[in-house]
MMTF fields as JSON, N, C-alpha, C and O atoms, coordinates in Angstrom:
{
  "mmtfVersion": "1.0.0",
  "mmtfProducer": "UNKNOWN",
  "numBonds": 467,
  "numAtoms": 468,
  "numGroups": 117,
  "numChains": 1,
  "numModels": 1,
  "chainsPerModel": [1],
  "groupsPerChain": [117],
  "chainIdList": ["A"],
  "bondAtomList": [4, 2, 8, 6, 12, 10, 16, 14, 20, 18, 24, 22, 28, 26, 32, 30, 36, 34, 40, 38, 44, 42, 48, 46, 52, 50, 56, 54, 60, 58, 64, 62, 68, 66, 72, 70, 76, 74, 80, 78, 84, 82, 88, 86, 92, 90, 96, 94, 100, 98, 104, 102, 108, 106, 112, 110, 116, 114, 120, 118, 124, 122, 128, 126, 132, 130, 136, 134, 140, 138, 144, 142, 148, 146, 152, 150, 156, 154, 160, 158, 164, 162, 168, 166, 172, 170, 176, 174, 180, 178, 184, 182, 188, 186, 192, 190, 196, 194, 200, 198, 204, 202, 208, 206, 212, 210, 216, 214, 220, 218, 224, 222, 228, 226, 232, 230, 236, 234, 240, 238, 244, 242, 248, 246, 252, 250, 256, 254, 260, 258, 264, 262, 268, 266, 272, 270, 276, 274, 280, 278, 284, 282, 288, 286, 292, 290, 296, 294, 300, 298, 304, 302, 308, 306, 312, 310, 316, 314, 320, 318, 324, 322, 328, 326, 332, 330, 336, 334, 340, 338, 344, 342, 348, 346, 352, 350, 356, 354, 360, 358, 364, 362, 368, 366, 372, 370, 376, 374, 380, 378, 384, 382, 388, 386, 392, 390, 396, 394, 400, 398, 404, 402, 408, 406, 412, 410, 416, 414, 420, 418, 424, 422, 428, 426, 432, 430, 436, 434, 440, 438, 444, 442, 448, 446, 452, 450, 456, 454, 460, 458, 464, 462],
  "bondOrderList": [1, 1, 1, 1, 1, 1, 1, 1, 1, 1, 1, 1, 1, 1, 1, 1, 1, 1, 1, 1, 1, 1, 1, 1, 1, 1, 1, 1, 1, 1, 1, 1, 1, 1, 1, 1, 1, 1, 1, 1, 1, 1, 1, 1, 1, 1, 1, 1, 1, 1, 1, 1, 1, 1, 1, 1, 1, 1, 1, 1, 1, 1, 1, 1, 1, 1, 1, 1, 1, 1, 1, 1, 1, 1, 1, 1, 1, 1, 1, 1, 1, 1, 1, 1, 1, 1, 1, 1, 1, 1, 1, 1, 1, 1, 1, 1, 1, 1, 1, 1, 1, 1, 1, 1, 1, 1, 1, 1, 1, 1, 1, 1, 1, 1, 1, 1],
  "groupList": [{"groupName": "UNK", "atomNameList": ["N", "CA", "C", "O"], "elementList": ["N", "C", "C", "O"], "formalChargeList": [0, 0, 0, 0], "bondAtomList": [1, 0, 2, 1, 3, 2], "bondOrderList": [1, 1, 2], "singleLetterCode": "X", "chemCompType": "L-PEPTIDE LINKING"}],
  "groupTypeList": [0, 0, 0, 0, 0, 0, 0, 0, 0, 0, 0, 0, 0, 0, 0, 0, 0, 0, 0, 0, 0, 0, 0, 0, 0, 0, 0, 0, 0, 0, 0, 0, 0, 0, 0, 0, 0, 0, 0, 0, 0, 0, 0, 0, 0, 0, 0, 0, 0, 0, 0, 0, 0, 0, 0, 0, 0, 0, 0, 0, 0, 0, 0, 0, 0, 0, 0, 0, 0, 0, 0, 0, 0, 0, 0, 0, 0, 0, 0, 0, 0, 0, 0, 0, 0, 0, 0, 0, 0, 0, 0, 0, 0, 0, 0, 0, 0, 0, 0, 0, 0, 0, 0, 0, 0, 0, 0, 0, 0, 0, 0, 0, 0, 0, 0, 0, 0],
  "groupIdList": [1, 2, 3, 4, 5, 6, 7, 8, 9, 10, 11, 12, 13, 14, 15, 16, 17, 18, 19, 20, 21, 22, 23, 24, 25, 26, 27, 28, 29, 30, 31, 32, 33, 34, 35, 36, 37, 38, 39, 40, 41, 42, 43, 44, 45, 46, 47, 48, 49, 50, 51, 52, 53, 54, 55, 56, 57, 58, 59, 60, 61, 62, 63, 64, 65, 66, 67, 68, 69, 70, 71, 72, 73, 74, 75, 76, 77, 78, 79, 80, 81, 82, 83, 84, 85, 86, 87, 88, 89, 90, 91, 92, 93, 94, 95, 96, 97, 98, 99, 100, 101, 102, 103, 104, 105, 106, 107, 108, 109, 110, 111, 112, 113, 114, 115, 116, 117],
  "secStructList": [7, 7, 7, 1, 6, 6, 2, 2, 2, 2, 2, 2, 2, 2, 2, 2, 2, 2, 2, 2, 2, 2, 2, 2, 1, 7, 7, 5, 1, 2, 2, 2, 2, 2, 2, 2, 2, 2, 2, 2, 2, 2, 2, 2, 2, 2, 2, 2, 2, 6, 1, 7, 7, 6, 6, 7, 5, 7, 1, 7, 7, 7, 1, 1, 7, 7, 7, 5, 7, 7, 1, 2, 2, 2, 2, 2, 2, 2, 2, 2, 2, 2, 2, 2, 2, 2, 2, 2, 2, 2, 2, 2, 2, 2, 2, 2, 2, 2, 2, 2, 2, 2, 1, 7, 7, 5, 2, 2, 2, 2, 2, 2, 2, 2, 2, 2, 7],
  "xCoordList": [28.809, 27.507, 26.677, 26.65, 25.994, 25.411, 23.98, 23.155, 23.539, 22.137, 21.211, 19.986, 21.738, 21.197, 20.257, 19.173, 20.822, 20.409, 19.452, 18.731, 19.356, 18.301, 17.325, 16.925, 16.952, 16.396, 14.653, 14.158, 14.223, 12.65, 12.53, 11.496, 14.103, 14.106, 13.744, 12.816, 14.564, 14.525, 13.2, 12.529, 12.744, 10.885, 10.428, 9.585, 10.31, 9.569, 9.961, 8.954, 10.841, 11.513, 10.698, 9.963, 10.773, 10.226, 9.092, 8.9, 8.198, 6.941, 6.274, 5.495, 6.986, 6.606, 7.089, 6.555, 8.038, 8.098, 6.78, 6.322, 6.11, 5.31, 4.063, 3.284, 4.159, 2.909, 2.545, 1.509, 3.49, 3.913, 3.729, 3.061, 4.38, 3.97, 2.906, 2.33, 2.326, 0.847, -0.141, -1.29, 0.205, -0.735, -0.543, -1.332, 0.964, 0.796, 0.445, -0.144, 0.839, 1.084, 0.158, 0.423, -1.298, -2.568, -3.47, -3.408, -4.32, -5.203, -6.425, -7.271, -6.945, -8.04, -7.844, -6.811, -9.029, -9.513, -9.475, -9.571, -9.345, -9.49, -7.751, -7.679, -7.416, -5.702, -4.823, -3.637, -5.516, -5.201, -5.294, -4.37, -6.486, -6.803, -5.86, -5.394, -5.641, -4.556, -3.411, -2.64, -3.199, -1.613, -1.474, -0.733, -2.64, -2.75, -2.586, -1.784, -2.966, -3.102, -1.555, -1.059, -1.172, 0.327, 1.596, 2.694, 1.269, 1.795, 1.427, 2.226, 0.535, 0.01, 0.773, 1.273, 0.703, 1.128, 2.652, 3.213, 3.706, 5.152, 5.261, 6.109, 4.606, 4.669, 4.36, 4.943, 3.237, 3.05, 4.108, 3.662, 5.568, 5.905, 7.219, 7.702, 7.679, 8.547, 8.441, 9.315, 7.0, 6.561, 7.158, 7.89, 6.815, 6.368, 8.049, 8.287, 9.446, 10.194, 11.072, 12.085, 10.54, 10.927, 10.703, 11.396, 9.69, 9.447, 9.683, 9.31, 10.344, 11.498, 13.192, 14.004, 13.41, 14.499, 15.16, 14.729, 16.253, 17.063, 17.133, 17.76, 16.486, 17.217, 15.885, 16.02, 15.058, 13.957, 13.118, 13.159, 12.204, 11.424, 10.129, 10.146, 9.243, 7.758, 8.17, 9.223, 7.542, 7.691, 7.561, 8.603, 6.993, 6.816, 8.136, 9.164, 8.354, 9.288, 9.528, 8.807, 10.846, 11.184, 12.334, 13.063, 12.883, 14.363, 15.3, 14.952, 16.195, 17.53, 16.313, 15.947, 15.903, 15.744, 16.197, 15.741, 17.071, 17.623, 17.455, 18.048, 16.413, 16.043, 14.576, 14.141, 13.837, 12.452, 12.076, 12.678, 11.028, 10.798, 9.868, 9.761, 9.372, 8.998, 7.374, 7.08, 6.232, 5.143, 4.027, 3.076, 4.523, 3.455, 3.402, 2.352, 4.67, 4.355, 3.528, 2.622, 3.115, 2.469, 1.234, 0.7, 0.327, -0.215, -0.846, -2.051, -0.21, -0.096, -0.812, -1.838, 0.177, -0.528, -1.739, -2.457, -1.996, -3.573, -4.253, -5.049, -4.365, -5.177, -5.4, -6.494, -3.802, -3.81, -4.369, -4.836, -4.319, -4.861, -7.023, -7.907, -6.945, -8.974, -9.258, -10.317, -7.988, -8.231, -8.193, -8.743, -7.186, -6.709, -8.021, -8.603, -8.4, -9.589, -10.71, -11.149, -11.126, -11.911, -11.816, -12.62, -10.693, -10.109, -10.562, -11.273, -10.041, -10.429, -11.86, -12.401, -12.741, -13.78, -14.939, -16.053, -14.492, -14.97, -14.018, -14.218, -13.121, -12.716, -13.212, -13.069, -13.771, -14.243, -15.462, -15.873, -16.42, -17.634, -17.708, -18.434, -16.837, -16.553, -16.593, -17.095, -15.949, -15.51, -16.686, -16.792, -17.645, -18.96, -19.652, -20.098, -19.897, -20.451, -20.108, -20.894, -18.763, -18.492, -18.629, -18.658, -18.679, -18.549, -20.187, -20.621, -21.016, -22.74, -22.929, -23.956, -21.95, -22.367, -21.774, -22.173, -20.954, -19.722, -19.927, -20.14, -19.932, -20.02, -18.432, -17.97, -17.81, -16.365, -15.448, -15.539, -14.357, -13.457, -11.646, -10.716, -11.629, -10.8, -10.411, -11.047, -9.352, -9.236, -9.668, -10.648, -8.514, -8.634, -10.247, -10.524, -10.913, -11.802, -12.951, -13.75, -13.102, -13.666, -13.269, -13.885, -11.997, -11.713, -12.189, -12.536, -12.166, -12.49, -14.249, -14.706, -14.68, -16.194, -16.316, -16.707, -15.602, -16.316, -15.663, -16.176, -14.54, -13.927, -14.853, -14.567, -15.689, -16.414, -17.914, -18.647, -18.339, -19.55, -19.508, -20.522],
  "yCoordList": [3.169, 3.178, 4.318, 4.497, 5.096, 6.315, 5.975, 5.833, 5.828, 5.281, 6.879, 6.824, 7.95, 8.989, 9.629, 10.172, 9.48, 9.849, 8.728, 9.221, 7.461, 6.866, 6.125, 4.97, 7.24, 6.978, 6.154, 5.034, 7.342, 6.872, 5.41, 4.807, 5.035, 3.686, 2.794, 2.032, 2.74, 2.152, 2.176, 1.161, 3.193, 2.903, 2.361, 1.61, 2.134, 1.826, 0.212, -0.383, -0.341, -2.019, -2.311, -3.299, -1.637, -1.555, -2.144, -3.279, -1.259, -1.069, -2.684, -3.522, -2.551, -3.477, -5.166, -6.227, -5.084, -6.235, -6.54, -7.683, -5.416, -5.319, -5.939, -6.739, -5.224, -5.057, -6.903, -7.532, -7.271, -8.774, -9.634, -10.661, -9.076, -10.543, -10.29, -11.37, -9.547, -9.354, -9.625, -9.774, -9.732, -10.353, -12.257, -13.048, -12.573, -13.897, -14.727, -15.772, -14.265, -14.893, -14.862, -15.414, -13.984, -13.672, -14.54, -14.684, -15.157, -15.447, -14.792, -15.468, -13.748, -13.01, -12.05, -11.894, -11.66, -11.393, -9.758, -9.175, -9.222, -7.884, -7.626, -6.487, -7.704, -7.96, -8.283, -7.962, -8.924, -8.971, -8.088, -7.765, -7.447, -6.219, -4.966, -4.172, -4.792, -3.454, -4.007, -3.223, -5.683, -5.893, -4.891, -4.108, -5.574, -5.153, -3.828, -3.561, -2.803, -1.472, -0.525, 0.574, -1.728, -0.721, -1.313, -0.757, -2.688, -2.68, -1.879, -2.085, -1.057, -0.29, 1.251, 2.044, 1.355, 2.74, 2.47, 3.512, 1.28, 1.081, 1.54, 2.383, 1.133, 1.444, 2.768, 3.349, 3.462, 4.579, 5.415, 6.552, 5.547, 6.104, 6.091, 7.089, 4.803, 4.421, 5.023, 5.852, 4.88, 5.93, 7.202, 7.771, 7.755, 9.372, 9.796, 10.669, 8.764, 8.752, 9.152, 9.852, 8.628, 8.702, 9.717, 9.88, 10.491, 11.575, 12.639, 13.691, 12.585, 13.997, 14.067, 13.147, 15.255, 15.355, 16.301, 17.454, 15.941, 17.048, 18.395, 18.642, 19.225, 20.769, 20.805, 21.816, 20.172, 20.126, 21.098, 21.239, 21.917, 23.231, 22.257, 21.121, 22.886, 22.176, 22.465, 23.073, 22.145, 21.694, 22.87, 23.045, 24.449, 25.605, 26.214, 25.747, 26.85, 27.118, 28.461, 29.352, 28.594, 29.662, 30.475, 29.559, 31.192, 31.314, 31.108, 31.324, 30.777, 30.519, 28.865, 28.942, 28.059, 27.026, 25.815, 25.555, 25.45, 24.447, 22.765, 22.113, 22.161, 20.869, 21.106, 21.963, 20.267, 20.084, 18.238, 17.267, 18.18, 17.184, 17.161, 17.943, 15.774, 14.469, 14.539, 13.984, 15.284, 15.454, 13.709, 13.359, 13.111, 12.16, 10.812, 10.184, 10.437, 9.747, 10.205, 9.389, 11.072, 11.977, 11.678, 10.923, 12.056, 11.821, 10.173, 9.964, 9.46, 8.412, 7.754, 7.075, 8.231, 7.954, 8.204, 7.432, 9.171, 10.057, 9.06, 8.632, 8.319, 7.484, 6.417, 5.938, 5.841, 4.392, 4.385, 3.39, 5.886, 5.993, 5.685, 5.147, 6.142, 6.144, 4.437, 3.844, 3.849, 2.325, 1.217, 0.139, 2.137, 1.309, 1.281, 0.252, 2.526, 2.878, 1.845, 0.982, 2.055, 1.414, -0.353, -1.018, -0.613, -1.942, -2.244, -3.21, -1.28, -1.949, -1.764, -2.706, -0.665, -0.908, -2.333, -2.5, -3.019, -3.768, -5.292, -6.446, -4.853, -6.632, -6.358, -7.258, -5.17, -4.725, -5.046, -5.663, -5.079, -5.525, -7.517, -8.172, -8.007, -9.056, -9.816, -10.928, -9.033, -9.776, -9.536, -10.445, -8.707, -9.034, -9.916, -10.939, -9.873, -10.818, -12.446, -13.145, -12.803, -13.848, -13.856, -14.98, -13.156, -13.043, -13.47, -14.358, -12.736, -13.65, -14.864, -15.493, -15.405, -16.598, -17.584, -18.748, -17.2, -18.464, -18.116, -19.102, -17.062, -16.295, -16.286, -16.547, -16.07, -16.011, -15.517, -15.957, -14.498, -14.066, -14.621, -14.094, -15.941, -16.241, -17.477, -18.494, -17.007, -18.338, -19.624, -20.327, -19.743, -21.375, -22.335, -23.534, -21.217, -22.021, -21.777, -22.71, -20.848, -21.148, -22.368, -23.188, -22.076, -23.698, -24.964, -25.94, -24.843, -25.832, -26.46, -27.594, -25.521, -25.186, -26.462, -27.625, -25.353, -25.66, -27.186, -27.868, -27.71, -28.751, -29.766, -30.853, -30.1, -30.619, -30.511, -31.491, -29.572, -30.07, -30.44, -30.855],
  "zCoordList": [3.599, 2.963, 3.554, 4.772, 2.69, 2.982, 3.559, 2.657, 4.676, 4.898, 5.105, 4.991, 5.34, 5.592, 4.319, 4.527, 3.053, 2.237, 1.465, 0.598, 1.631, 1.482, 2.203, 2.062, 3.195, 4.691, 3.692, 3.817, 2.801, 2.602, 1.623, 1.337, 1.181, 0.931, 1.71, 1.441, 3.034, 4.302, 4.405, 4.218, 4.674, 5.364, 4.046, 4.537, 2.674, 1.636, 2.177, 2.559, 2.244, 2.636, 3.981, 3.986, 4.937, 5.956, 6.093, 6.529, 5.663, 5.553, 4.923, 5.376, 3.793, 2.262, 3.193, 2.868, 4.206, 4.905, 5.674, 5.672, 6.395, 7.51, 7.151, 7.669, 5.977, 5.255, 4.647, 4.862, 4.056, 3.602, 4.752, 4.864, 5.502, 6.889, 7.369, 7.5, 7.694, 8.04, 7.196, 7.61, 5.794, 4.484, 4.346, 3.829, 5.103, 5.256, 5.986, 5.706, 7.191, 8.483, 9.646, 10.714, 9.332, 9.974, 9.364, 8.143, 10.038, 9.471, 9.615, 9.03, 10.141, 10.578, 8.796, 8.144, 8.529, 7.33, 7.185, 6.104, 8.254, 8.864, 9.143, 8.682, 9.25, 9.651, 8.113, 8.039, 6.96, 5.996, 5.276, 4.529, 5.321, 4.591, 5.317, 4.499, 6.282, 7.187, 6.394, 5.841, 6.272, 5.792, 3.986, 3.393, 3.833, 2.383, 2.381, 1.485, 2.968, 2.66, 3.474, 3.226, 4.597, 4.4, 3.475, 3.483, 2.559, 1.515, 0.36, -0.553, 0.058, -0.665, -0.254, -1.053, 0.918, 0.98, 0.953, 0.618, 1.22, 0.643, -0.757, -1.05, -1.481, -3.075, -3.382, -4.298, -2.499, -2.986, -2.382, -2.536, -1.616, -1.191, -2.157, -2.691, -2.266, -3.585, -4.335, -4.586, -5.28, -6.669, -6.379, -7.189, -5.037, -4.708, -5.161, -5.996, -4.227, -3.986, -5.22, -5.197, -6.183, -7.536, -8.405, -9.409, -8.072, -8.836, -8.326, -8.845, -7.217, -6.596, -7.267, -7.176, -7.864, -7.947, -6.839, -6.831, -5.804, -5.314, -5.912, -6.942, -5.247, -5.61, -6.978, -7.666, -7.294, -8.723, -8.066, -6.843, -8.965, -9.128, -9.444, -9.919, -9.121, -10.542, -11.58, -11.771, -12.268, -14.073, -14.064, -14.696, -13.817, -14.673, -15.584, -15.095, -16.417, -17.14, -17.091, -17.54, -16.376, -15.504, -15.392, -15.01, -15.41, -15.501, -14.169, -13.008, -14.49, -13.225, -12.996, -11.823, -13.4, -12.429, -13.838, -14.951, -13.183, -14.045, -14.235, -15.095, -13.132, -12.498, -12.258, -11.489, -12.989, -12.806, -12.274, -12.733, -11.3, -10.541, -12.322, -13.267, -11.972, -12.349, -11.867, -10.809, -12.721, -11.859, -12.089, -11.39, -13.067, -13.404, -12.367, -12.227, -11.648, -10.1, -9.621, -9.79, -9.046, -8.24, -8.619, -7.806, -9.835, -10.799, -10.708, -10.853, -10.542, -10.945, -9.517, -9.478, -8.202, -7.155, -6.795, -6.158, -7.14, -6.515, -7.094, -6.258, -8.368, -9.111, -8.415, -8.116, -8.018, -7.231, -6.013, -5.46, -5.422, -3.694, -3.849, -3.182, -4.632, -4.995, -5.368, -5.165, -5.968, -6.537, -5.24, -5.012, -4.49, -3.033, -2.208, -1.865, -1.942, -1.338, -1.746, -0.986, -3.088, -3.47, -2.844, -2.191, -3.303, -3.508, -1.716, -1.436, -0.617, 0.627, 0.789, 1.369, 0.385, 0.852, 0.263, 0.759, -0.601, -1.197, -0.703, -1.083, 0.114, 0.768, 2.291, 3.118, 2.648, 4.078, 3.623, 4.606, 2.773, 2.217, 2.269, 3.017, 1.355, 1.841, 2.932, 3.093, 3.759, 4.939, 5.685, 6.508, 5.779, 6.958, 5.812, 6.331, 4.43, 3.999, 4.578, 5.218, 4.172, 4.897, 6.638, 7.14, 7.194, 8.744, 8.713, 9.447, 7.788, 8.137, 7.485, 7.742, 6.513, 5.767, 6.89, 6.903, 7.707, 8.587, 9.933, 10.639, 10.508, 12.048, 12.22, 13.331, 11.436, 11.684, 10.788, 9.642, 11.084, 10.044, 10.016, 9.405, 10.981, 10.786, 9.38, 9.102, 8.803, 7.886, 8.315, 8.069, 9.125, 9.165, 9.816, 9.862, 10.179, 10.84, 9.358, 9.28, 8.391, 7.287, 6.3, 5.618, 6.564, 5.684, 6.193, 5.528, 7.379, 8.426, 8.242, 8.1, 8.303, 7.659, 6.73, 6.824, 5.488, 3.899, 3.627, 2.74, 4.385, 3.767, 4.95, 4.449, 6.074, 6.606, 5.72, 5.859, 4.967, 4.289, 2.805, 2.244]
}
């Protein structure tokens, strides 16, 4: 089995594990959001991964180049990286909201909270 040549698979699995257990298995609210965002960058590396061809030119139309990469991954990411962004600064917004409604950003002691009143 060739592991050399699908090394940035490996880190996309990697990562997308890291990223997954740290989105489950934390309960701190701040630690969820880091999980969240290096499962975000697994996917974006996948995408990226995909829109390389070996030995591919840019799309320009050229002579002697016979293999053109795949520019709309690429494309595609830059969009998702501004949505990601967005997406954390608005659960980093959250989370001091709740941190002043509770004095605390761990799960279990918010549940703990809301299911006592």
């Amino acid at each position: 089995m060739e592991v050399h040549g699908h090394f940035n698979y490996w880190i996309v699995v990697v990562l997308m594990m890291i990223g997954f257990y740290a989105l489950i298995a934390r309960g701190n609210l701040i630690k969820k959001i880091v999980g969240l965002n290096i499962f975000q960058a697994s996917v974006f590396l996948l995408f990226i991964s995909f829109g390389k061809v070996s030995g591919g030119s840019a799309p320009i139309i050229a002579e002697g180049i016979q293999a053109y990469s795949n520019p709309l991954p690429h494309v595609l990411i830059l969009t998702a990286i501004v949505v990601g962004v967005a997406t954390t600064a608005l659960g980093l917004a959250l989370v001091v909201r709740i941190n002043e409604a509770y004095g605390t950003i761990e799960e279990n002691e918010i549940a703990q909270m809301d299911s006592e009143t």
